[in-house]
N, C-alpha and C positions, 0 to 999 in steps of 0.2 A: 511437228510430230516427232516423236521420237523415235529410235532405235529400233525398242522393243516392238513399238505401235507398230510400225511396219511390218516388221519380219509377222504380227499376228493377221495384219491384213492383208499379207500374202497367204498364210497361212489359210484364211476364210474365202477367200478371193480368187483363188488359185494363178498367183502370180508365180511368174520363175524365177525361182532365186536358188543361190548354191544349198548343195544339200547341208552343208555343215559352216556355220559362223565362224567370223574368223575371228583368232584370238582367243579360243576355247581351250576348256585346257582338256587335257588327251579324254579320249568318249573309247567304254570299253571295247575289247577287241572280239568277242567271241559273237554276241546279241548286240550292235552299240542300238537299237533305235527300243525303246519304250512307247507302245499306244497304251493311253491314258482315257480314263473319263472324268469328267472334271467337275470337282461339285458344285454347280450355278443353278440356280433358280429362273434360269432364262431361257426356254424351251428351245431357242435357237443353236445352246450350245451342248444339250443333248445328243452328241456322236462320238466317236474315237478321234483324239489328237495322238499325233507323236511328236514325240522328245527326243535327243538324244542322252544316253546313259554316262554319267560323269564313270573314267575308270575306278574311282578309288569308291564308288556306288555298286560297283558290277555284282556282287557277293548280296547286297542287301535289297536293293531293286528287283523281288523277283514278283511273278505275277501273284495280286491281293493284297501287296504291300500299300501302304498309305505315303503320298507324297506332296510334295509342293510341286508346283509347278507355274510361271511367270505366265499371264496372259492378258493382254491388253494393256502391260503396264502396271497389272497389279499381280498380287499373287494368290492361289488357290490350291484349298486341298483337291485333291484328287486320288484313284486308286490305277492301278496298274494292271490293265485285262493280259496283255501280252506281252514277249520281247519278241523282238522282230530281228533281221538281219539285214534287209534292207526295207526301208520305208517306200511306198509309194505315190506320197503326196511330193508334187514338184515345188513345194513351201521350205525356206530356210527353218532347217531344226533349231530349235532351244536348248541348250540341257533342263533335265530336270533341276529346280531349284533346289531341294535336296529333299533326302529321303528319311521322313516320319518315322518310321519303322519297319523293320526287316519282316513285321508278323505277317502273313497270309491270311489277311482277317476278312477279304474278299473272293473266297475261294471258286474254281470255275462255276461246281454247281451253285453257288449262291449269285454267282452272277448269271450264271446263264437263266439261274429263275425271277431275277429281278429284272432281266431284257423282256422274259414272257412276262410278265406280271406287269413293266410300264406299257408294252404293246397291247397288252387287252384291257387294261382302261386308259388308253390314249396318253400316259402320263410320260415323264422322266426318270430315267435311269438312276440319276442319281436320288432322286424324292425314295425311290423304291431303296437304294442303299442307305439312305440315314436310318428309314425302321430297320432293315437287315443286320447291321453292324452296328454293334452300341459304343457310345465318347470313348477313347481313348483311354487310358491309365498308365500311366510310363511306369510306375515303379509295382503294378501287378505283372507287366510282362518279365522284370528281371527274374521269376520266379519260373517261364518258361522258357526253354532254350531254343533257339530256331534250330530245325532239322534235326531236333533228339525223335528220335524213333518213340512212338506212344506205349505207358505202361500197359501192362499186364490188365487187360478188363476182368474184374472182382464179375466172379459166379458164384450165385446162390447153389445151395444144393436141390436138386429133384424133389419134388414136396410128392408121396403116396398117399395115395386114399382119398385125395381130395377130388369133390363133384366140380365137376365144368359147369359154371354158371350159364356159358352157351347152346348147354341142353335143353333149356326149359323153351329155347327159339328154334322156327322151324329155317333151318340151313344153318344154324348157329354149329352145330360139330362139327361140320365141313369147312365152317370158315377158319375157323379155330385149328381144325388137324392140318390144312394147308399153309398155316400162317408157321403153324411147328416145323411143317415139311418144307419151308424155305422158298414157298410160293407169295404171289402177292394180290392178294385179292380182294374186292374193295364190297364194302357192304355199306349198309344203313341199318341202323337199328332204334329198335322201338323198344325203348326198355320199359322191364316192372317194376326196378328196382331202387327205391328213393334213397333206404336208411338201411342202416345196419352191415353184417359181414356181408351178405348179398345184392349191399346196392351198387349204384352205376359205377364210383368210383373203382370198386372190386373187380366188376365188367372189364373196363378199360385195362384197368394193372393184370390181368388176364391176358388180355389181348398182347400188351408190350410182352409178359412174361414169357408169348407163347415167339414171339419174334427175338427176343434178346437171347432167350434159350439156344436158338438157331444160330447163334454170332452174330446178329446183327443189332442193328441202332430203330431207335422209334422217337419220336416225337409227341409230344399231346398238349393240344390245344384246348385250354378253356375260358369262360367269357374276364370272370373276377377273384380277386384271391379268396373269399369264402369256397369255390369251389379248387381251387389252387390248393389249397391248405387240405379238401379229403382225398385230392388225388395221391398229395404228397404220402399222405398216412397209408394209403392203400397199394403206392409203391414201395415204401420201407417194406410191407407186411410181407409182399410178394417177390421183389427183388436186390430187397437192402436197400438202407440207405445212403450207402455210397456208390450205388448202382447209375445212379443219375443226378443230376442237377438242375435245375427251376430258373427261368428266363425272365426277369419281370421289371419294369423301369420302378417299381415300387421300392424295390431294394436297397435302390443307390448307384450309383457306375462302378463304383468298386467291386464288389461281389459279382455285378451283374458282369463287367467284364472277365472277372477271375471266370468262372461258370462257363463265358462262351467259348474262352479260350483252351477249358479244360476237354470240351466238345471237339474246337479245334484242333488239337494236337491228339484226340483218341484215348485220353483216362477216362472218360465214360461214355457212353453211347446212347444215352435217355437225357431226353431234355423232355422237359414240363415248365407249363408257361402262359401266360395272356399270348395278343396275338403277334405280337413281333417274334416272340416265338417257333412262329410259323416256317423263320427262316434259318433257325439253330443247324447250324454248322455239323449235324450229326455222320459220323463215318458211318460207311456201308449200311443206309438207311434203308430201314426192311419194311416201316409201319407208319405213317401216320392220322392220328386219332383227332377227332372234334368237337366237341362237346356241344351239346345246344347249341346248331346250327345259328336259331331264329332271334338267340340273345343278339341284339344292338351293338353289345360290347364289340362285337367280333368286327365291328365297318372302322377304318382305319377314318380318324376324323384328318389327318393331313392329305396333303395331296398326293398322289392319285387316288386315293379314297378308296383302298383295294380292304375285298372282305376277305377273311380268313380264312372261308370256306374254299373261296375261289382259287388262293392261294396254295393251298394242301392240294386241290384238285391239279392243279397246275405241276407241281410237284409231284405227283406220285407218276403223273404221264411223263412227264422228262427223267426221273429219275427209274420210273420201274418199280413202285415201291407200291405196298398194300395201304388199304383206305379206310377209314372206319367211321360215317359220322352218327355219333351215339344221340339220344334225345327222348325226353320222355313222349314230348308230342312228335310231329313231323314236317316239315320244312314243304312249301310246294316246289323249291328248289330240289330240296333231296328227293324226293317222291319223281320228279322228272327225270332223274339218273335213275330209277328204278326202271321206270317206264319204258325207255330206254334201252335197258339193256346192261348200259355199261357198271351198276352195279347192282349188287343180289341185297333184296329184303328178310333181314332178323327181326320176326314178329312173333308173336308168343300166340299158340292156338287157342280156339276159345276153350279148351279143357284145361290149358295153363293160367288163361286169362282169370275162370270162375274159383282156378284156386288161388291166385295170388296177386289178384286186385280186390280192393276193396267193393263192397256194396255202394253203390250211385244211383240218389235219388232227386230227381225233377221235382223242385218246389211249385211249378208252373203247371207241369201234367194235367188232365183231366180227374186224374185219380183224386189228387188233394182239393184241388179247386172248387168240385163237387161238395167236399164235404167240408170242406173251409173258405167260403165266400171271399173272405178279408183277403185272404193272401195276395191280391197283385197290390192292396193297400197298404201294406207293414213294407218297411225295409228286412226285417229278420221273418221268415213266415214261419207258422206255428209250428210246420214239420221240421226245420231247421232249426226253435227253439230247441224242439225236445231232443233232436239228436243231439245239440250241445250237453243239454242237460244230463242224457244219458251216459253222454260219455265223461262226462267229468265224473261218471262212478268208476270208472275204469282207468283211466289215466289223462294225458293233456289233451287238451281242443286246440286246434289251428281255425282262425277267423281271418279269409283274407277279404280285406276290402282294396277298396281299388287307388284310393287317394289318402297321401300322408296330411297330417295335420289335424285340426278338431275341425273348420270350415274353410276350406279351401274355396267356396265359390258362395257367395250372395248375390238376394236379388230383394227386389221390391217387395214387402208383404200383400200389399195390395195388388198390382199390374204385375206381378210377376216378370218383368225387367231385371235384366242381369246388371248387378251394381258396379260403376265403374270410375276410377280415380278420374278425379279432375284434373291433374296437370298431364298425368300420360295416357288415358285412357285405359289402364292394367286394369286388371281384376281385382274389385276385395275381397279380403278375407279377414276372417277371426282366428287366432294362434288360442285362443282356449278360452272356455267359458269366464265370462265378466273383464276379457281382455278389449283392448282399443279395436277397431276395424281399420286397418289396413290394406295400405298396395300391396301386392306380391310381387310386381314391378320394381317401384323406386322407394318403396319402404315407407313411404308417406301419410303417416296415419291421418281421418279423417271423421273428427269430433262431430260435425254437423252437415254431412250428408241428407242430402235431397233429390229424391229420384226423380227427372229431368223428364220424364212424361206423366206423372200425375202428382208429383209432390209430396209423395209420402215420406215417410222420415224412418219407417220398422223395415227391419229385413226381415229375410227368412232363411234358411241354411238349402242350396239345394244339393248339394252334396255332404255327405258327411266323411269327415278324416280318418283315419287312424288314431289317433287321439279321442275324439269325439264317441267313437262307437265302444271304445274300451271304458270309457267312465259309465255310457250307456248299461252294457254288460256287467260292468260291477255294483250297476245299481237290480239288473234284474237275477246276478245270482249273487246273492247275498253270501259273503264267508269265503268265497271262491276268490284265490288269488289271479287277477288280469293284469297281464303284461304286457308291453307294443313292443315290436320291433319294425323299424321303418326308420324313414329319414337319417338324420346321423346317427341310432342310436337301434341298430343293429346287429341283434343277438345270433350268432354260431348255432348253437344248439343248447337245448333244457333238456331238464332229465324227464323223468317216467313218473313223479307228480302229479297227482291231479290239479290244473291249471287252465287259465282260458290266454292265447296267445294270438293278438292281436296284429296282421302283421299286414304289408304290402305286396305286390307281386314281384318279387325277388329275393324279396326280403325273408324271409321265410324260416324260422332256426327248423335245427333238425332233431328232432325225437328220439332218443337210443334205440329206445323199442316201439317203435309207429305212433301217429297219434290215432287214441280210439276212437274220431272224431273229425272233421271237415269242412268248415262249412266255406264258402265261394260267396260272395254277397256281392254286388252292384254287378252282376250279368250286365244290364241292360246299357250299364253307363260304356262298359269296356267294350262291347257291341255296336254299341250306335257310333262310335267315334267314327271322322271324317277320314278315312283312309282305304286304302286298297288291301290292306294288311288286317284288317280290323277282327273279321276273323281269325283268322291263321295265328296273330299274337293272343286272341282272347284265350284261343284252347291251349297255347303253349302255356299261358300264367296256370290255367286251370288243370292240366294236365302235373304239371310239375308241384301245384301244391299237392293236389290229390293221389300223387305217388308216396308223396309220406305218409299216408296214412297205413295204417294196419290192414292185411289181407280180409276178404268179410269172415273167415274161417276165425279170426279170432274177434269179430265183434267190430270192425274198421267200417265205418260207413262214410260218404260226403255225399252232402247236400249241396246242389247248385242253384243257385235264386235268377232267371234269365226266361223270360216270354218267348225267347228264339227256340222254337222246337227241335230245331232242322243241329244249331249248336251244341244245345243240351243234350243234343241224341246223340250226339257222338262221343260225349263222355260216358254216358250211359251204358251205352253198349261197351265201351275200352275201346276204341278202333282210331287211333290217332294215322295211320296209315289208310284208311276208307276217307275220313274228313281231305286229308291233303290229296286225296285221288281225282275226289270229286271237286274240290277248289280248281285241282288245275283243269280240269276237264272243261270248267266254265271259264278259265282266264284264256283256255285253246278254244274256245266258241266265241270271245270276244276280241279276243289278237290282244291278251295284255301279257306284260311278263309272269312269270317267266315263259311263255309261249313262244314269247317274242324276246328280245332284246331290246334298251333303249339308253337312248342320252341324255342328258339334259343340260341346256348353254343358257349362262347364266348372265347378262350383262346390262347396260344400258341400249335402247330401242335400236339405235346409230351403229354399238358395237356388233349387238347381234344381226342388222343387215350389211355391216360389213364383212361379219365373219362370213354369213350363207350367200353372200355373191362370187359365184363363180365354184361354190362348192358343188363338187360332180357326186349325186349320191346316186345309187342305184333305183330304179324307177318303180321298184317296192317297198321303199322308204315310205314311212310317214310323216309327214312334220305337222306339230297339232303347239298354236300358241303364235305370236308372243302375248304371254298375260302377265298381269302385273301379281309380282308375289311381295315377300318379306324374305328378308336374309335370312334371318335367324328372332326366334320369337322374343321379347326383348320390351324396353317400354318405349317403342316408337310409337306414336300413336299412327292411327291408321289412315289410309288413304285417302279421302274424299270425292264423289265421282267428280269427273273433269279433269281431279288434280294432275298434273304433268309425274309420273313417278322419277323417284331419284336415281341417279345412274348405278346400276347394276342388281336391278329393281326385277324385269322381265327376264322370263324364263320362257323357252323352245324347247319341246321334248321333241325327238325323232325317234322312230322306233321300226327295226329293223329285221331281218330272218338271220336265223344263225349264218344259214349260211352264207350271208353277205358281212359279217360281222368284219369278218379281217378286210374288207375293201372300205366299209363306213370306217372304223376305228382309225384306220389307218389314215383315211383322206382328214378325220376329225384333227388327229392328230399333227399331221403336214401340213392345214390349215394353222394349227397354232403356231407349229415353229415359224410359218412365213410370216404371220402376221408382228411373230415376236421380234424378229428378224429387220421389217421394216417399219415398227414401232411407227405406223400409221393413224390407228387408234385404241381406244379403249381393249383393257383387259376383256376377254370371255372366259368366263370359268366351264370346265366342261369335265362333268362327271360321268361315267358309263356304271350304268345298273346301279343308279342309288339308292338308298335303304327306304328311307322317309317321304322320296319326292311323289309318292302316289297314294 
């Protein structure tokens, strides 16, 4: 064993050794000991080491600095939480191996929100500072000087005459005059506004306007750069745009480190950004904003798998800072913080609603069906024909359906049997009329398919794509130009045209001036999907496209095609705050989240009864499982009953009361370091509150 090996397995061991190695060369005089955390992926080494401080390092080693540091024999970056005067581990120090850079790119608040943020989903300190602080750039920092005092922050002038967008919400002036008045106070809001000067993006650059005004800093989170790009434009309009800078790994590490660094030292005070963003380095931070809570984007896919919401939340209680999450529809997460108490609802009354939401009509109702038989028949129903048609007198149409492609799903023409590849069992599909049938899995096309219970040889399309339903459309308005936006191929916005715009749920371009038009198509499909969410995500898609539309005051209509009355009725009426009232009311009759909180340990049958022996969880825990899942959807073919599943196959969900949260999280947590610790068995992977697992 070497040297070094020693001195770290005293270090972990708590053996006694002199505090300081000999043969060192002199360790500064004022702070000499540096605690460190050290970036491993080993949950066991998730806590503070110290070092000692080489003297001729003492100037550059200050706390947030990036370092080396010698451990076990090898060497590792790490960041610098404190200097110390003396240590109190009876472990022989090390010096630091040397020091990366003088920058403070780990600053207290940004650590102290990355210790709360691995502690509430069970995770690593260090996992939380790789999204926090972006790669390195050694020759972007020679352009900052450590400890220059920060420029002069660029003010807009006072803009008069202009209406607060936060009038037309009820508490929306209050929230707004407090946010001026240098208070911090945290809302939800339920916006009208999809397009134009008035939409959300405007909202938001409002809100920062009304905090940055005040001398302070704001942040703002969104899911994708399409919405990236109109926040962008709606902060030039309202606060310059040298007012702020944009957080995004889309960039590059170059820019993206100039930008954090320019955060860092105080030349701006607005960051805008995806979600790493969340953790932008802004001074004296007054606001932070969210955009479409329920977008996907916002779930960090690394580990600790923190969402973004969670993270801002987290942030604004350690920090003090006001909240804001904005959204067309409403989250049953944000609707529970209303509930609550801990923050105040921005909803538009129904006399703001009838003027500046569009007209919403049930393809399904009693009213049509009566007098149109066919309609649960047709994919398009004859009242959704005609609103397209109407509105393509006026200007564009938005057709969202629900799946990209021309057939994304076949089946049997005969037995209706879902078609399926024979080497991996994937799903086929048709990429466009008189094209080959194919895996969507492993790309396998498949000239002479034979459906495996009756032998027929014809499909049938049981979904239609994005593709498919646009050449439909161009066949039933003759002259009328049809456009897709969906999969890679992804339009921003179109003009004020009469057009038919065929697009996806997210995909969506925006209309300068609303579309006169709406239509919503495969309800039933986005509905019946297997999930706990199935809801809640159907009204966010349908909520968000049906905000681009035009007010009904200028002719804006949307049609929704969905047999769920109880869904359809909540666009109907505008009430995206009543839908998530009532969702959670039912998830708090059921004990599911967010009522509750939960986990879920992901490993082989062995792992997971090693992990849970001897775990002490509170005696109002749930544990529900172990069942056999899939990692990730893929061309594995499926399981067969009997079959023994592959290690790290079964999944444990526990589910827990808030207020046992910090005693489960925590024991989850101390279970992995031990088990890391003495690498007895198998990995468990363990997520808290994940997006997709219900």
């Amino acid at each position: 064993m070497s040297s070094d090996d020693g001195q770290q397995l005293s270090l972990l061991q708590g053996f006694s050794a002199p505090a300081v190695p000999r043969g060192t060369s002199p360790v500064a005089a004022g702070l000499p000991v540096a605690r460190v955390i050290i970036d491993s992926p080993l949950p066991h080494l998730d806590r503070p080491f110290d070092y000692l401080v080489p003297a001729q390092d003492d100037d550059a080693a200050v706390p947030g600095a990036r370092v080396k540091v010698r451990f076990a024999g090898r060497e590792h970056a790490a960041f610098i939480l404190e200097r110390l005067a003396v240590s109190d581990s009876p472990a022989r120090l090390l010096p630091l191996a040397r020091v990366v850079s003088g920058q403070p790119v780990a600053s207290t608040e940004i650590l102290a929100l990355a210790a709360a943020v691995a502690a509430r989903y069970a995770g690593s300190v260090s996992d939380v500072l790789r999204s926090a602080v972006p790669p390195r750039v050694a020759r972007v920092e020679k352009e900052f000087e450590v400890g220059a005092e920060p420029g002069a922050a660029v003010h807009a002038g006072e803009e008069s005459g202009r209406a607060s967008l936060y009038a037309r919400y009820v508490n929306g002036a209050s929230f707004l005059s407090r946010l001026t008045a240098g208070e911090s106070p945290r809302a939800v809001l339920a916006t009208l506004g999809g397009y134009g000067p008035a939409g959300w993006p405007a909202e938001l650059a409002e809100a920062v306007h009304a905090a940055w005004s005040a001398g302070r800093g704001a942040v703002v989170v969104v899911p994708d750069q399409r919405d990236l790009l109109r926040v962008e434009e709606a902060l030039s309009a309202r606060i310059g745009a040298d007012a702020y800078v944009r957080l995004t790994a889309e960039d590059g590490p170059t820019p993206r480190y100039r930008n954090f660094l320019k955060l860092l030292h105080g030349e701006v005070r607005v960051a805008v950004g995806t979600r790493s963003a969340a953790y932008a380095p802004v001074r004296n931070l007054g606001l932070v904003c969210l955009w479409d809570d329920n977008d996907e984007s916002h779930s960090e896919p690394r580990a600790p798998y923190p969402h973004a919401r969670e993270v801002l939340l987290l942030r604004s209680e350690l920090q003090g800072c006001a909240l804001l999450i904005a959204s067309a529809s409403r989250s049953v997460e944000a609707q529970r913080l209303v509930d609550s108490g801990w923050a105040q609802s921005l909803s538009a009354d129904r006399p703001a609603i009838r003027q500046l939401a569009p007209r919403v009509l049930h393809s399904a109702d009693t009213y049509h069906t009566d007098r149109e038989p066919l309609t649960h028949q047709v994919r398009i129903p004859p009242v959704a024909w005609r609103a397209a048609r109407d509105g393509l007198k006026r200007g564009p149409v938005l057709i969202q359906v629900a799946r990209t492609g021309f057939s994304p799903a076949l089946a049997c023409q005969d037995c209706r049997e879902p078609a399926r590849c024979r080497h991996c069992a994937g799903p086929l599909a048709q990429s466009g009329r008189g094209s080959a049938v194919a895996c969507r899995w492993c790309g396998r096309p498949d000239h002479s398919w034979r459906c495996p219970t009756c032998s027929g040889a014809r499909f049938r399309s049981t979904v239609s794509g994005a593709a498919r339903t646009a050449e439909e459309l161009g066949r039933a308005f003759p002259g009328a130009v049809v456009i897709s936006s969906s999969g890679d191929h992804i339009l921003d916005t179109v003009d004020a045209s009469p057009r038919v715009v065929v697009a996806t749920p997210g995909a969506e371009p925006v209309a300068a001036s609303g579309y006169a038009a709406v239509v919503l198509l495969d309800g039933n499909a986005l509905l019946g999907r297997e999930s706990l969410r199935a809801l809640e995500s159907t009204l966010q898609r349908w909520f968000n496209a049906a905000v681009l539309a035009r007010p009904a005051s200028a002719g804006g209509v949307v049609v929704v095609t969905a047999d769920d009355d109880v869904a359809a009725g909540h666009l109907v009426r505008w009430d995206p705050a009543g839908a998530a009232a009532r969702e959670l009311a039912l998830r708090m009759e059921l004990g599911l989240p967010p009522a509750v909180r939960y986990a879920a340990l992901t490993g082989s049958l062995e792992a997971l009864a090693a992990f849970l022996e001897g775990l002490d969880l509170p005696p109002s825990c749930r544990v529900v499982g172990p069942t056999a899942v899939r990692e990730a959807a893929g061309p594995a073919a499926p399981e067969k009953p009997g079959q023994q599943s592959a290690a790290g196959s079964h999944r444990i969900l526990v589910f827990f009361r808030y207020r046992d949260a910090a005693d489960v999280v925590g024991a989850l947590r101390a279970r992995r370091v031990s088990l890391s610790a003495r690498r007895t068995s198998e990995p468990v992977h363990v997520r808290i509150d994940p997006v997709g697992a219900l």
